[in-house]
N, C-alpha and C positions, 0 to 999 in steps of 0.2 A: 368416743375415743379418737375416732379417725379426723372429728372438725379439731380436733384440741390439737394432732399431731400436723394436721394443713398448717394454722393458725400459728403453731410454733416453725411451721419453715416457710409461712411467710415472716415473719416475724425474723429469723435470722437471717433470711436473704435480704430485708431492708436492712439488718445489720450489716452486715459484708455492705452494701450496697454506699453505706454512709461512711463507712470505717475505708476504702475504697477512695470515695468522693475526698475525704478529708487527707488523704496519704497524694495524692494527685495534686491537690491547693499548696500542699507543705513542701512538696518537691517542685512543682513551679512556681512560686511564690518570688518576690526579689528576696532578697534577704538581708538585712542594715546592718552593716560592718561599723562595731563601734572602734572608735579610734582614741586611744589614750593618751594623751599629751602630760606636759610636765615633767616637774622636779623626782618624781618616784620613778616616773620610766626612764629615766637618764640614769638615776641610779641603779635601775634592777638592769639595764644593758651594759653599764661597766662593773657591776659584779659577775657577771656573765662573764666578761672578756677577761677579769683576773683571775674566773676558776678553770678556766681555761691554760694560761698561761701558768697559775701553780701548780695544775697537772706535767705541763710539760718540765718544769724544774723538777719534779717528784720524780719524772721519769729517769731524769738526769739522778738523781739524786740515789736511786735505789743501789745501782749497779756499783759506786765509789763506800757507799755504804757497806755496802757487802763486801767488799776488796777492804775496808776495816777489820771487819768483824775478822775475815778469815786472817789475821795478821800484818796485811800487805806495806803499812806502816812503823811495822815495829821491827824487822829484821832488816836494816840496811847499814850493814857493817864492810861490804866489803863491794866491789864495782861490779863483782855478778850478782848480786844479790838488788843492787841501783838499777842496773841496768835491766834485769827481772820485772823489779817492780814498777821501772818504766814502760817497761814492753806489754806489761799483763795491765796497767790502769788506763795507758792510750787505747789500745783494744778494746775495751770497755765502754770508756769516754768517746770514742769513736761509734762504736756499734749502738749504742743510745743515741744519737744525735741523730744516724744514720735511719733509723725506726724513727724519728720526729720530723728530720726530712722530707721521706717521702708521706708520712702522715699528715703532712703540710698542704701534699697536692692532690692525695688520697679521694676529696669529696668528699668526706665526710661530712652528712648535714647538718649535723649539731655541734662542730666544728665550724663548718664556711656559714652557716646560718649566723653566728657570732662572731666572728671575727671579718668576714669578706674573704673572697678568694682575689683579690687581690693586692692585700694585706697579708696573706696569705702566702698568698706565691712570691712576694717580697722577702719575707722571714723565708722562706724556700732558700734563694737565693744568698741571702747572705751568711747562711748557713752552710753555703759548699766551702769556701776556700777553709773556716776553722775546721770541717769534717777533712778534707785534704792534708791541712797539717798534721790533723790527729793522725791520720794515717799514714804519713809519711813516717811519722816519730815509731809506730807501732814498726814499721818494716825494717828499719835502723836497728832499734832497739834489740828486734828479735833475733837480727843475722848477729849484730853485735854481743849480745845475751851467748847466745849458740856460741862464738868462737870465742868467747873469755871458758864458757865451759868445757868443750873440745878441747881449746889450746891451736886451734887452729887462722889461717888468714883470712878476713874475713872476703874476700872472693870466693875464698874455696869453701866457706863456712854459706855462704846463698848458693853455691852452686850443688851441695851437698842437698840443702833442704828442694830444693827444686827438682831435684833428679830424682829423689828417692823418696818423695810427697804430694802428689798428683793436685794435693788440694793446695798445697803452698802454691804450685804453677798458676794454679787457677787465680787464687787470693792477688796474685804479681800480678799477672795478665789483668784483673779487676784496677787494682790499683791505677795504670796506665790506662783506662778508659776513665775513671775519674780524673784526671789530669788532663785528658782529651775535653770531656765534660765541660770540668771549671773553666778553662783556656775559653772555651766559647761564651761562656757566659761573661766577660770580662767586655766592660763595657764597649772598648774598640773594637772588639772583635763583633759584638753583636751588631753595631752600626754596619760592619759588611758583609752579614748573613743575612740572609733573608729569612720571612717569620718561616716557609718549607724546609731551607736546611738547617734551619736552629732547630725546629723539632725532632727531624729526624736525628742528628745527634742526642739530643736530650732522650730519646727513645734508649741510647744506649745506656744512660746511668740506671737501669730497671736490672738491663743485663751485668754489668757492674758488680750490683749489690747482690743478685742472685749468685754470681761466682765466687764471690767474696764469705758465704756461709759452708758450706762443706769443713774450709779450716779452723772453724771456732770450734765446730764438731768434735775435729781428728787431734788437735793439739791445744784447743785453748785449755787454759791451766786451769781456769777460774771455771769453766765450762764442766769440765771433766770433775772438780774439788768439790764444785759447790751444786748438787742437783736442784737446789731450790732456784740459787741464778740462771740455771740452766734451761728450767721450766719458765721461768718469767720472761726469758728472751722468746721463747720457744713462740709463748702465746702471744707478746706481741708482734713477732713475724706473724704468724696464722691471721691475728688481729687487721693491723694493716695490710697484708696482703690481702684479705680475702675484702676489706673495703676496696682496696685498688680496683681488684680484679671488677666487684661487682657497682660497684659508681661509677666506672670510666668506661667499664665495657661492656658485660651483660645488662646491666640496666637502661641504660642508654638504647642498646639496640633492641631490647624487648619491648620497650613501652613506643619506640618510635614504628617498629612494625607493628604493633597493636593497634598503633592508633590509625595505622597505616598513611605517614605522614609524604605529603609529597606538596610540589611547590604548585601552587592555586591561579597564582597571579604577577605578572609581571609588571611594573609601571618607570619609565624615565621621568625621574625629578631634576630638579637645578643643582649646577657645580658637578656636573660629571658624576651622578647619584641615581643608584637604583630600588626601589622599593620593591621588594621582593615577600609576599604572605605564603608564610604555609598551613594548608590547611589536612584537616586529618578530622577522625572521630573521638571525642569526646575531647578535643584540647583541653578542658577544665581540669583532666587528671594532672596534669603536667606543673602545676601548681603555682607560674610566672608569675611575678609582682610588675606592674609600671616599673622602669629603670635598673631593672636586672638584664640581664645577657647570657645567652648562648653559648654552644659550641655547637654552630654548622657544619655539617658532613655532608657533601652531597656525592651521592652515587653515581658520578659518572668514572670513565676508565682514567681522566688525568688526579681526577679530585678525590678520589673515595679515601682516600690513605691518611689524611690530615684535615682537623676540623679549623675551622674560625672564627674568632668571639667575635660577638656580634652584637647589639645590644638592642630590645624592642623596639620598637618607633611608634607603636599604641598600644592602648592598654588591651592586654593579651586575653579578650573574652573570650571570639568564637574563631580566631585563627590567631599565627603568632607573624606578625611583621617585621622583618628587620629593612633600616634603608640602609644602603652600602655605597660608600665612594669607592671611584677606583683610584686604586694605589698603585697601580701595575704591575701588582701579583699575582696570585691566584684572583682576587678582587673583580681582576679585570674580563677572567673565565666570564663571573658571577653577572657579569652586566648584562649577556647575552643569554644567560638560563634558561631553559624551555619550559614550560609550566607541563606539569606532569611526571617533571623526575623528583627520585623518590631520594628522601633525604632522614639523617640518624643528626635529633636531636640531644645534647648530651646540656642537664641542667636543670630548672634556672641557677645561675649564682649573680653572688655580687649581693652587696646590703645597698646599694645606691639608690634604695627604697622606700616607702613610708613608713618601713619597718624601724627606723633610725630616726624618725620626725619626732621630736618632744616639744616644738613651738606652736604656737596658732597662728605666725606670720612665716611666711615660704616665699627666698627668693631662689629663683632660678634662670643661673648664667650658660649660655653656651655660642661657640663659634664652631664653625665648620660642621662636620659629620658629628658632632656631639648635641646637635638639636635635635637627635635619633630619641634620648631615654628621653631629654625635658622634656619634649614631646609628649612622649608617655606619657610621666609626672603631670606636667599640666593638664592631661585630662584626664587622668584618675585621682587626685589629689580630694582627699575631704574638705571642704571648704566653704564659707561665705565670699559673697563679693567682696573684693579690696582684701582679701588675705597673702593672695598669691602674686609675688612682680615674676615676669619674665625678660630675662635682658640676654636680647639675641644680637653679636658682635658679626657684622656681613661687611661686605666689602660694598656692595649693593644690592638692588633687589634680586636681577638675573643672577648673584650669587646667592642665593639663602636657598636649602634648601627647604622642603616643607615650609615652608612659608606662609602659604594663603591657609594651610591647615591650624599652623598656628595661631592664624590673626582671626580664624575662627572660632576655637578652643576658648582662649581669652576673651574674644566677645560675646560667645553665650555663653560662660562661666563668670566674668565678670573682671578676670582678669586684667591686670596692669602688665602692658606689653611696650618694652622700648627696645626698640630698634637700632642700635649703632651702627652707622654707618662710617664708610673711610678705608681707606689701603691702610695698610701693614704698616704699623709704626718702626720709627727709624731706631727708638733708646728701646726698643724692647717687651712698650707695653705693651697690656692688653684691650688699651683704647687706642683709637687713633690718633694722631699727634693733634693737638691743639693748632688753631687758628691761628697766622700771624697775627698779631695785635690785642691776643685776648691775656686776659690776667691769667698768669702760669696757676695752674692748681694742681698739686699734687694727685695721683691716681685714689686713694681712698676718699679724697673729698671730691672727687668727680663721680665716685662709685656713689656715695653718701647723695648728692644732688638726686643720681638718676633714680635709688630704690631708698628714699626714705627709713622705713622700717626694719633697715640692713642688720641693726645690733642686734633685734631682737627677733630675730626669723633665723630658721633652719635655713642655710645657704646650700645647694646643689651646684657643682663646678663641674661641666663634662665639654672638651674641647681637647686640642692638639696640645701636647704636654707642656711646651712652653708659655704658652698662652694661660691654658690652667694655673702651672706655679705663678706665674707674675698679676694673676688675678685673685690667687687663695693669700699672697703676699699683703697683698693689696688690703684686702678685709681684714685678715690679722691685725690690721695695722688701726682698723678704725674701732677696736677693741670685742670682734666676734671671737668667741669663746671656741675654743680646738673641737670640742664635739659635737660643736653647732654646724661645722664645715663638713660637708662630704664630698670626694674627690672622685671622679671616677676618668681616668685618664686613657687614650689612646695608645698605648704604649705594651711590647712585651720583654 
């Protein structure tokens, strides 16, 4: 009995032993990342992108529905009764947009994962001035409303709701910070703000919306009539709030102190450019693609307050690299960074990824600070030799940054690497102006010359925004298809 009970634990201790051996090979093993290309994957990523978007009509769409159902169409016989129904459907139509708004810049992954947050925070944006009208017409209506029913002026009809409605003062006060808001975002205005005081403004459209909820509460009609409307708003506050709160904020600062992220390595590149790695433990949690981007936070006493995108500059294995030109903003802090301080990753975003690749031929354009993601791109890209062009627009060599990295990548990958050289063209292009005496060719047949296989390749454009549009112009033109192009532009 006692050799049969050895003989069974030796026997299971070679088991553990192999079961052990084989759990160790499986978890350091490489692992082959298949990559899907094609006609199916372009269609399964914009049916994505349209249930996305008929979510957000649906959203629009409940609240006007319900302002149906409960009558709000049928009784408009008399100018209080107009003016009622205008004040309680702006309200409404307001406060749904408002919830799509900020859901916009929320982070939400299965949102920015499909759409880009860049695409993303554009629909943000042009989405305040119709939320501002809505609300303008909402604060009209409602003094308006109130002094056809009183019989009163309407001064004295807002100065009534304001004195004797805590939540109205608040809702006015909210309105005048959106108005603060929109004003900055307005393109003039942003040309003279800088990216620190355009955030910190924009920081106040949170408090805004937050002031603006008490009076739905205390007097909305539709609020108070209908408990089911009431409920559906309820949970979408909870909903986007509680993403806001924990994408932008907790999550960010929990995985960046878990990983305990701090800055590794400092290095000067070409053109006034810093490469800057951070490293930490187990980076692989953090989930980076090649050609996504950042929000930098570093924890010093000027900088801790505000982050900045940033986009990898190699493929984000065992630390995450960003290279940084200076701008002579915060940027210019960044150049001088000390390796050791501790810094709050907030990300990855952006689809400026393979995640978006449906071709088997890849070109990829960049000028200035935007050879940061190709960079990436080129050397995480799945590929044979001759699949991948890279067309890098410099003034010269002493100006490229990563450079010799690049003409590395490309030669032991196999890559097709052209180099544009030349100053700053005079009409605007993206190439340099042509040679006196050479035959004029228009910019897509020069593009066509330099990367052959342009129609039929995934195009990558990341450079200074001008440059970008008069080069995404450019291909459009020699008949590359709108989904073939992806944009990833310097700009906030």
């Amino acid at each position: 009995m006692r050799g049969k009970l050895e003989n069974f634990h030796s026997g299971f201790v070679f088991a553990l032993r192999v079961v052990k051996l084989a759990i160790v090979i499986f978890m350091t093993s490489p692992k082959t990342e298949v990559i899907y290309l094609g006609r199916r994957k372009l269609v399964s990523l914009q049916r994505k992108q349209d249930a996305v978007q008929v979510l957000g009509l649906i959203l629009l769409w409940v609240p006007v529905l319900a302002f149906a159902a409960d009558g709000g169409f049928a009784s408009l016989e008399s100018a209080e009764s107009i003016w009622s129904a205008i004040n309680r459907l702006s309200a409404l139509l307001a406060t749904a947009m408002l919830v799509i708004h900020i859901a916009l810049v929320a982070r939400i992954p299965w949102i920015e994962g499909v759409i880009g947050l860049d695409k993303l925070t554009h629909s943000h944006k042009r989405l305040g001035k119709p939320i501002l009208y809505l609300l303008a017409v909402h604060f009209f209506a409602s003094v308006i409303s109130y002094s056809l029913i009183d019989g009163s002026a309407l001064i004295n009809a807002f100065f009534y709701l304001t004195q004797n409605f805590l939540s109205v003062t608040l809702a006015s006060l909210a309105l005048t910070l959106m108005v603060v808001v929109v004003v900055s975002s307005i393109r003039i205005a942003r040309r003279k703000l800088s990216y620190e005081a355009w955030y910190l403004v924009h920081l106040v459209s949170y408090l805004a919306i937050f002031l603006s909820i008490p009076h739905q509460y205390e007097l909305g009609s539709d609020f108070l009539t209908q408990p089911l409307l009431q409920s559906y708003f309820t949970l979408l506050y909870v909903f986007v709030g509680g993403n806001l709160v924990w994408f932008r904020i907790l999550q960010p600062v929990a995985l960046s102190f878990a990983s305990s992220l701090k800055v590794g390595s400092v290095k000067r590149e070409a053109n006034r450019t810093t490469s800057i790695s951070i490293s930490g433990k187990r980076i692989s949690r953090l989930g980076a693609e090649a050609g996504q981007f950042f929000l930098l936070r570093v924890l010093t006493k000027k900088q801790w307050w505000r982050p900045h995108p940033f986009s990898v500059s190699k493929a984000p294995y065992d630390e995450i690299r960003f290279t940084i030109g200076n701008r002579g903003d915060d940027t210019a802090l960044l150049q001088d960074i000390r390796p050791g301080t501790r810094v709050i990753l907030e990300g990855p975003f952006g689809v400026f990824s393979e995640s978006k690749r449906t071709k088997q031929h890849v070109t990829l354009l960049a000028a200035g600070i935007g050879i940061a993601p190709i960079r990436a791109l080129a050397e995480s890209l799945a590929s044979e030799p001759g699949d991948i062009t890279v067309v890098y627009r410099v003034t010269d060599d002493s100006d490229a940054a990563l450079l010799s990295e690049v003409q590395r990548i490309c030669r032991e990958r196999g890559h097709y690497l052209e180099l544009i050289k030349g100053p700053r063209s005079q009409s605007g292009s993206f190439l340099p102006d042509q040679e006196p005496g050479e035959r004029p060719k228009p910019d897509y047949a020069r593009l066509l010359d330099i990367a052959p296989t342009l129609v039929d390749s995934d195009v990558y454009i990341c450079g200074p925004s001008r440059w970008s549009k008069s080069a995404k112009n450019a291909i459009e033109k020699v008949g590359v298809r709108k989904e073939q192009i992806h944009l990833e532009e310097f700009a906030w």
